[in-house]
VOPAGU-2260 file (C-alpha; in pm, 1 decimal, decimal comma):
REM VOPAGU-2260
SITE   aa  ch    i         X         Y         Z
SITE  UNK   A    0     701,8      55,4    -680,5
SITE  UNK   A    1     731,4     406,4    -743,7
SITE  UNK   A    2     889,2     672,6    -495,2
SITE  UNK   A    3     681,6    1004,7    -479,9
SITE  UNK   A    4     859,6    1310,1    -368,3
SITE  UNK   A    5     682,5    1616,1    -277,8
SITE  UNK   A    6     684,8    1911,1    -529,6
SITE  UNK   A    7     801,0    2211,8    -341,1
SITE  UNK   A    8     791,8    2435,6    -594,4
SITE  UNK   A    9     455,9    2350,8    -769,3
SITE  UNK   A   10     328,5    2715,1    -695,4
SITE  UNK   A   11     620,0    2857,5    -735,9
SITE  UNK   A   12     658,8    2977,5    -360,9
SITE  UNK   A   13     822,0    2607,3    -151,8
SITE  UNK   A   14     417,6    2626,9     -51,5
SITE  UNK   A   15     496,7    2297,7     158,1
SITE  UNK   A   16      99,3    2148,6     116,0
SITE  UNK   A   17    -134,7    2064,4    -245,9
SITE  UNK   A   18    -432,1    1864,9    -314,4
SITE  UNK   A   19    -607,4    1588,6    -541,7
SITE  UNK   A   20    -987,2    1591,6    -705,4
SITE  UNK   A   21    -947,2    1195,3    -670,9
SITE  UNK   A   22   -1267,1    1166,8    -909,7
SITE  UNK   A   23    -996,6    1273,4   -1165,5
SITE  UNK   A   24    -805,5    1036,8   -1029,3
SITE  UNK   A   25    -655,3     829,6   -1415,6
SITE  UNK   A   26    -502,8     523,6   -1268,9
SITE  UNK   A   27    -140,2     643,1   -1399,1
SITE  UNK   A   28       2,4     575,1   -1034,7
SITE  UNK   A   29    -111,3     262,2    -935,5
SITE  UNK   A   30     134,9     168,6    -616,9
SITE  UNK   A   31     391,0     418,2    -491,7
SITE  UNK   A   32     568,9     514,3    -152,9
SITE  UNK   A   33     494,9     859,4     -84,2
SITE  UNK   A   34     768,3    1102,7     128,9
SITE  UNK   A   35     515,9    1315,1     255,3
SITE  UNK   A   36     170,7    1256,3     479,5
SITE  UNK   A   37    -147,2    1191,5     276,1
SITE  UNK   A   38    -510,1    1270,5     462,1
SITE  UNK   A   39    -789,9    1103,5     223,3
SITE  UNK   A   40   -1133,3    1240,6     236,8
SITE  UNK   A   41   -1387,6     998,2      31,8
SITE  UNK   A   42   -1721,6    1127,0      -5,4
SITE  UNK   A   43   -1767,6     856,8    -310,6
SITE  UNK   A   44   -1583,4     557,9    -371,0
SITE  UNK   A   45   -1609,1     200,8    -396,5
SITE  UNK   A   46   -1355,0    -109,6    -410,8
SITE  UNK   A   47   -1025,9    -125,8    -200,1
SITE  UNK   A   48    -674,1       2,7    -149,8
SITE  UNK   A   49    -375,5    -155,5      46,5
SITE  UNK   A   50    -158,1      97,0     326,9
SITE  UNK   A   51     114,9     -87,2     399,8
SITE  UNK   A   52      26,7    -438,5     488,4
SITE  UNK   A   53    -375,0    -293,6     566,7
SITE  UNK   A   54    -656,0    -323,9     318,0
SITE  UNK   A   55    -904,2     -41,7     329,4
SITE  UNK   A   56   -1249,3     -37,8     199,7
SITE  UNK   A   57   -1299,8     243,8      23,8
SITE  UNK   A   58   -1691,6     339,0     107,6
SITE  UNK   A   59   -1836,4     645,8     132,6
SITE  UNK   A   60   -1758,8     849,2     462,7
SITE  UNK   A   61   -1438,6     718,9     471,9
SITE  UNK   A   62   -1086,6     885,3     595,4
SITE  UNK   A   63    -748,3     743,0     509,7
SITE  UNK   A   64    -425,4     859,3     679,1
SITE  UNK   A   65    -123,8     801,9     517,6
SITE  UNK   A   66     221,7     854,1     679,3
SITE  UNK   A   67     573,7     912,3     512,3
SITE  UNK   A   68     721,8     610,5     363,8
SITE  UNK   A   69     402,1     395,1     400,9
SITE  UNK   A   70     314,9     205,3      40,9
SITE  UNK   A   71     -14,5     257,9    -105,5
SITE  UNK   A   72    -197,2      35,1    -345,8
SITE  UNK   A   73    -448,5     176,8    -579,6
SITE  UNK   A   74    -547,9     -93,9    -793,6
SITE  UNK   A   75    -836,2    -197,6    -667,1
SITE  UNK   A   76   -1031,9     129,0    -640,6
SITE  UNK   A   77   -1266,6     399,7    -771,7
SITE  UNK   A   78   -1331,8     757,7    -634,1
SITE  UNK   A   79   -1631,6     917,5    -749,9
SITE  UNK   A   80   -1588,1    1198,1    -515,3
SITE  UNK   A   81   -1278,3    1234,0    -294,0
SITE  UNK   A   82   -1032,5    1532,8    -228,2
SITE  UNK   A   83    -679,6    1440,4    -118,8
SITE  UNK   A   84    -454,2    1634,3     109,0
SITE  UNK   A   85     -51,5    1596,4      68,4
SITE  UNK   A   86     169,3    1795,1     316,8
SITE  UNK   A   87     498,1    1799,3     423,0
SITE  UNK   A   88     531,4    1824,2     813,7
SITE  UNK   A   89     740,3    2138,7     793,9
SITE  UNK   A   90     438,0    2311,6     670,9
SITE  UNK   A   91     272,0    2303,5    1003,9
SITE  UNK   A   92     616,3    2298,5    1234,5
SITE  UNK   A   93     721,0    2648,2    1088,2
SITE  UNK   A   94     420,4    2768,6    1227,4
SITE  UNK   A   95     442,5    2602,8    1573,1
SITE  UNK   A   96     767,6    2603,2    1623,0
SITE  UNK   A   97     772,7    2260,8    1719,4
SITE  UNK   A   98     998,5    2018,4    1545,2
SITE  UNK   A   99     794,8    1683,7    1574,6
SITE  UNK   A  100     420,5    1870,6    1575,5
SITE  UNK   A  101     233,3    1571,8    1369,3
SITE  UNK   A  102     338,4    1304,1    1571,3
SITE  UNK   A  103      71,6    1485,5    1862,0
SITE  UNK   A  104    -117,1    1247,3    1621,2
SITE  UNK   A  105    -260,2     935,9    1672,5
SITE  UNK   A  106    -382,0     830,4    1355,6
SITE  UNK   A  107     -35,7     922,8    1158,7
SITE  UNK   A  108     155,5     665,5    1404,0
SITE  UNK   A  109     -84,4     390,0    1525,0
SITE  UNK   A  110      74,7     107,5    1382,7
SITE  UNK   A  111    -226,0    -158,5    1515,6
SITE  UNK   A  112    -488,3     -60,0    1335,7
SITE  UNK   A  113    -575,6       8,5     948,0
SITE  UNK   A  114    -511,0     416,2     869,4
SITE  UNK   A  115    -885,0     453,5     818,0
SITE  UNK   A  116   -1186,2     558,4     993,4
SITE  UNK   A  117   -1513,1     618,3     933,1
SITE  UNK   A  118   -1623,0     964,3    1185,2
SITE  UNK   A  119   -2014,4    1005,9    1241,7
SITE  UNK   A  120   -2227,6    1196,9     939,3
SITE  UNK   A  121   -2115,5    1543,3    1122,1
SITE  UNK   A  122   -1825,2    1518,3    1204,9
SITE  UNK   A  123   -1712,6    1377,4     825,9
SITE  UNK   A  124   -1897,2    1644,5     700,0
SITE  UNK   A  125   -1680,3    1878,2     862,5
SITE  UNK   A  126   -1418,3    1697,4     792,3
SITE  UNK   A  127   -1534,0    1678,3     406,5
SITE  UNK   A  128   -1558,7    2075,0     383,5
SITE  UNK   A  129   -1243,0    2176,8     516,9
SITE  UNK   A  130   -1065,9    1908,8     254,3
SITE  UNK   A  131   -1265,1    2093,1     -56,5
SITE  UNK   A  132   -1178,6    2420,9     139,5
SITE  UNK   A  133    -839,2    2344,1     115,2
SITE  UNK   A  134    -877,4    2201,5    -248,6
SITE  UNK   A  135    -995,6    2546,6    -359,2
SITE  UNK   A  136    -798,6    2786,2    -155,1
SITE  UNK   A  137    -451,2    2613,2    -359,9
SITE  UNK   A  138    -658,1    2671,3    -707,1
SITE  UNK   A  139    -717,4    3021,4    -612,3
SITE  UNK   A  140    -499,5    3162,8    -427,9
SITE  UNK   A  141    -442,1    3521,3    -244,6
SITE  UNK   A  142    -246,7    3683,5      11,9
SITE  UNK   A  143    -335,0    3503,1     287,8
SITE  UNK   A  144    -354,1    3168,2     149,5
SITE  UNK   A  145     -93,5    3031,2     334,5
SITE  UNK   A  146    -212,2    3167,3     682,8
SITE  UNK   A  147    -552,6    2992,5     559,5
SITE  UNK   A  148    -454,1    2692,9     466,4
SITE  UNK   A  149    -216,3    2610,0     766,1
SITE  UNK   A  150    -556,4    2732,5    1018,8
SITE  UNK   A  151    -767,9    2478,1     763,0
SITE  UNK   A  152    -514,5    2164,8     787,2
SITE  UNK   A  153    -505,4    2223,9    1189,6
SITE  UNK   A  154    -863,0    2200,0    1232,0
SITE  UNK   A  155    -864,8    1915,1     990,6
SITE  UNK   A  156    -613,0    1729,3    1224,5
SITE  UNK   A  157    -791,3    1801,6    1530,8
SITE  UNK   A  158   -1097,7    1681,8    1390,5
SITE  UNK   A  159    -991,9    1365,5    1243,2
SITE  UNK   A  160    -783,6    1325,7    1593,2
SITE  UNK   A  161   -1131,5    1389,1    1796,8
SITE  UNK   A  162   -1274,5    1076,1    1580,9
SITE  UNK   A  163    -982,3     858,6    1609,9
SITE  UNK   A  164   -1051,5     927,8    1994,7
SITE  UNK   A  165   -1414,1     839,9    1979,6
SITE  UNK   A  166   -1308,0     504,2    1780,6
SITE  UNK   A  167   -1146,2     412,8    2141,2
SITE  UNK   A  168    -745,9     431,7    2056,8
SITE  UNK   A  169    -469,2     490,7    2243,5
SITE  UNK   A  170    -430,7     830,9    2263,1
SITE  UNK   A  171    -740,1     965,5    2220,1
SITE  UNK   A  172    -653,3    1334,1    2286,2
SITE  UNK   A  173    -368,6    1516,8    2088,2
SITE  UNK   A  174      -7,5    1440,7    2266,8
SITE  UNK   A  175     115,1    1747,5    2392,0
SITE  UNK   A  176     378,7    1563,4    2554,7
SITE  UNK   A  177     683,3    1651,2    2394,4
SITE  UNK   A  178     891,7    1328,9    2468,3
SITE  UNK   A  179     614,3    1126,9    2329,5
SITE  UNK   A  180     633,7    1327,4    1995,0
SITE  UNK   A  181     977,8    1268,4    1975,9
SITE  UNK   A  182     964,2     912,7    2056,6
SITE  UNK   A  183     738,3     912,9    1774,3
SITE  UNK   A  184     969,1    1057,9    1572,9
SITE  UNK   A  185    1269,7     811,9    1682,5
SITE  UNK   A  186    1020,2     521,7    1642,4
SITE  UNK   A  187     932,6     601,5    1282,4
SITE  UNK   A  188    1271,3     783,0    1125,1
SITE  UNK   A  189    1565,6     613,1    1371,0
SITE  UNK   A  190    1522,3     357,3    1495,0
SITE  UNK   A  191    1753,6     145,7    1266,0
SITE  UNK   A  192    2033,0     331,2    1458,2
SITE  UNK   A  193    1881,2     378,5    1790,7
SITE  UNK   A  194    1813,3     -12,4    1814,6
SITE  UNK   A  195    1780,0     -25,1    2220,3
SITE  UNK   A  196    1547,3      70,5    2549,4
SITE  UNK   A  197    1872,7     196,4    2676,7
SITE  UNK   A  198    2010,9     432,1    2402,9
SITE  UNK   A  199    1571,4     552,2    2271,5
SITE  UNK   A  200    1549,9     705,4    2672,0
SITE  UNK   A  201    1942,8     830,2    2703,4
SITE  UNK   A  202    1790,9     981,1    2383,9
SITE  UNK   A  203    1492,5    1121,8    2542,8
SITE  UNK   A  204    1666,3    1219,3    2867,2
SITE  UNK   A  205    1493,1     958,4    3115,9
SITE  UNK   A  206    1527,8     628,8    3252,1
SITE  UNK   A  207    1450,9     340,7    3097,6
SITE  UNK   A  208    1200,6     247,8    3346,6
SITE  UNK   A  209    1010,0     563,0    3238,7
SITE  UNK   A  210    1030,3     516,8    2904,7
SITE  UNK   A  211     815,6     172,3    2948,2
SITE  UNK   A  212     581,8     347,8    3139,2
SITE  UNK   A  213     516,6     581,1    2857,7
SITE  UNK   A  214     521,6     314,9    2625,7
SITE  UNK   A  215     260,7     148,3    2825,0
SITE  UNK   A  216      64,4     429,3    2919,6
SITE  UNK   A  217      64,5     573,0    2513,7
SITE  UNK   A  218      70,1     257,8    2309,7
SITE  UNK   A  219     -21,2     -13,5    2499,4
SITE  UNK   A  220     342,0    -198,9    2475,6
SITE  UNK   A  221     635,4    -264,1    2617,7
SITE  UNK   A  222     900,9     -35,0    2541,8
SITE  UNK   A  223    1096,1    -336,1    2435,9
SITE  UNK   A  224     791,3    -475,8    2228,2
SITE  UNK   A  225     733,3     -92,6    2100,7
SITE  UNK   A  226    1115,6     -84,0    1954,1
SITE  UNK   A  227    1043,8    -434,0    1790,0
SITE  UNK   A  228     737,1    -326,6    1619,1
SITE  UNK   A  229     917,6     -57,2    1397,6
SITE  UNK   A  230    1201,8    -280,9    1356,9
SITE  UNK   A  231     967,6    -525,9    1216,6
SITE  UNK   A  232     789,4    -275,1    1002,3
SITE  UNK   A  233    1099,2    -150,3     858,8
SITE  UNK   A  234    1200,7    -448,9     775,5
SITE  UNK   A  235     889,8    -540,2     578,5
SITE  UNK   A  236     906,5    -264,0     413,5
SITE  UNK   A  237    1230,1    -334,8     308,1
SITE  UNK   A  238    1171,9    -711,4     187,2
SITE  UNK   A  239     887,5    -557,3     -20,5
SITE  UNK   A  240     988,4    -255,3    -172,9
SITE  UNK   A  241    1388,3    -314,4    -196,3
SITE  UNK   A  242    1600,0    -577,9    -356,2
SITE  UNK   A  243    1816,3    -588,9     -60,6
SITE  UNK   A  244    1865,6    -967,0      47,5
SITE  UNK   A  245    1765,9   -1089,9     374,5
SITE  UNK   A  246    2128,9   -1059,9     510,3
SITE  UNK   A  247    2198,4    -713,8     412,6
SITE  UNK   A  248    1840,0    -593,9     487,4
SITE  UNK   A  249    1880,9    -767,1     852,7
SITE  UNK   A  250    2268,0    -554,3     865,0
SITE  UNK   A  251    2082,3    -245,6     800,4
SITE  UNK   A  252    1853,0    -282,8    1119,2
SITE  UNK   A  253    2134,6    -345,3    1301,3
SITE  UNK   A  254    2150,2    -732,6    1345,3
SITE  UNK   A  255    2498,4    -870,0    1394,9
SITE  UNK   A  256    2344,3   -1211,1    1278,9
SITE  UNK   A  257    2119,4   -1261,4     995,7
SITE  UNK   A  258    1967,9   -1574,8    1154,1
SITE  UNK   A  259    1918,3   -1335,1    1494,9
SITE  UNK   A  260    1664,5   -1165,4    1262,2
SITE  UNK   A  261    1491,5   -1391,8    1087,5
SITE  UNK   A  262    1435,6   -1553,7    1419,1
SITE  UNK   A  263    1263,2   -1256,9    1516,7
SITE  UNK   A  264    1087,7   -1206,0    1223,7
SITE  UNK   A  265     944,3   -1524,0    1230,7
SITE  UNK   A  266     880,0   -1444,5    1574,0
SITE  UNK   A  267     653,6   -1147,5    1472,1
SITE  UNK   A  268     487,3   -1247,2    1113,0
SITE  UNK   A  269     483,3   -1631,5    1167,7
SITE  UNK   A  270     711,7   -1680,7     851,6
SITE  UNK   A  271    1074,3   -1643,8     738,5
SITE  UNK   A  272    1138,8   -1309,6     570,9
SITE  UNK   A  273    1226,9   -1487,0     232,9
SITE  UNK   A  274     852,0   -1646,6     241,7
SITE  UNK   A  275     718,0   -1324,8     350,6
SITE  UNK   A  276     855,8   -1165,6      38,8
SITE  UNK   A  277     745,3   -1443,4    -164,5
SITE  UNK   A  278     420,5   -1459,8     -59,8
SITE  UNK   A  279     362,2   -1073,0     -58,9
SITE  UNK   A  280     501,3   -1010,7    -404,5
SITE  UNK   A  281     325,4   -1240,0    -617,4
């Protein structure tokens, strides 16, 4: 599966955002792991692609959000009209000053659900012409362009957040809390290293008994059960898109014991990781 890095110096200027006609789309990268967050607009399409372990039906009036590090699978589909947004998150944190700004997201870090919704006709129409905005703005640029195009991809988010909240998720509003964005953060870039309740909230400056509470109130989960869930996800990731074997792979998320780990892995997918991998690579 191939890695793709974003190109920072495309337009010559480290212009940290660029964009996809998908109905040009030639079928010369099939399945890759992107490093960079992917917002799909699909006015025409048919068939179906996998995020992760989700398969999406790609139908008209469709959205897909897909975060750093997440594998995509486009094999099975066909865009006959669809614009693509690819950012890095620095493009919008310069501009806020905020060092975790996309994780106010929902649909970038709901790990329950497939990264796709479908918004009401108005709302993904809105959503539809600030993508082609976008799309245009990078093929002809000016001055301002980079002004514009961060004030576009902001109202993009917020709309795609507004119908992630009318599809009844956790989270419904943007999180301007700024220990959830960091948790966020933790959850999805360290917590390999930051393995415990204990050391995520020493992390976040509060008790541990607060931390659940925000896990509860946020995601629905434990704090404990919250922690596992990335674990696990890292670890899948890792049977499928490494060669790493089980014991090194279970090392790396900081198990003393392999067994410890595929206990809990089997614990979380009903399988052993070995038969996971098996069974998801053939």
């Amino acid at each position: 599966m191939r890695k793709l890095k974003f190109d920072r110096n495309r337009y010559g200027n480290g212009l940290l955002i660029d964009s996809a006609d998908m109905s040009t789309f030639d079928g010369s990268i099939v399945e890759a792991v992107p490093d960079f967050h992917v917002i799909g607009v699909i006015e025409k399409g048919d068939g179906s692609m996998h995020i992760g372990e989700h398969r999406v039906k790609v139908r008209p009036g469709t959205i897909i959000t897909i975060s750093p590090g997440l594998p995509v699978d486009l094999g099975g589909c066909a865009f006959g009209r669809a614009t693509w947004i690819f950012f890095e998150a620095g493009f919008l944190d310069i501009l806020f000053e905020e060092a975790h700004f996309t994780y106010k997201f929902s649909f970038f870090n709901d790990l329950s659900s497939a990264p796709a919704l479908r918004p009401g006709k108005r709302s993904f129409r809105a959503c539809a012409g600030l993508s082609r905005e976008i799309h245009d703005e990078l093929r002809t640029p000016s001055g301002d362009s980079e002004a514009f195009l961060r004030a576009a991809l902001q109202l993009l988010l917020v709309r795609l957040q507004r119908a992630h909240a009318v599809h009844g998720k956790h989270d419904g509003g943007v999180v301007n809390d700024a220990r959830i964005q960091r948790l966020r953060y933790l959850l999805a870039n360290k917590v390999t290293e930051l393995r415990t309740v204990e050391v995520i909230a020493e992390e976040l400056g509060i008790s541990r008994g607060h931390l659940h509470k925000l896990a509860q109130r946020h995601f629905g989960r434990s704090a404990k059960q919250l922690i596992e869930d990335h674990r696990m996800l890292h670890a899948r990731r890792a049977l499928l898109f490494s060669d790493a074997d089980v014991a090194t792979i279970a090392f790396g998320l900081g198990y003393t014991d392999p067994s410890n780990f595929a206990r809990s892995f089997r614990r979380h997918m009903g399988m052993a990781p070995a038969a996971y991998r098996t069974q998801a690579t053939k």
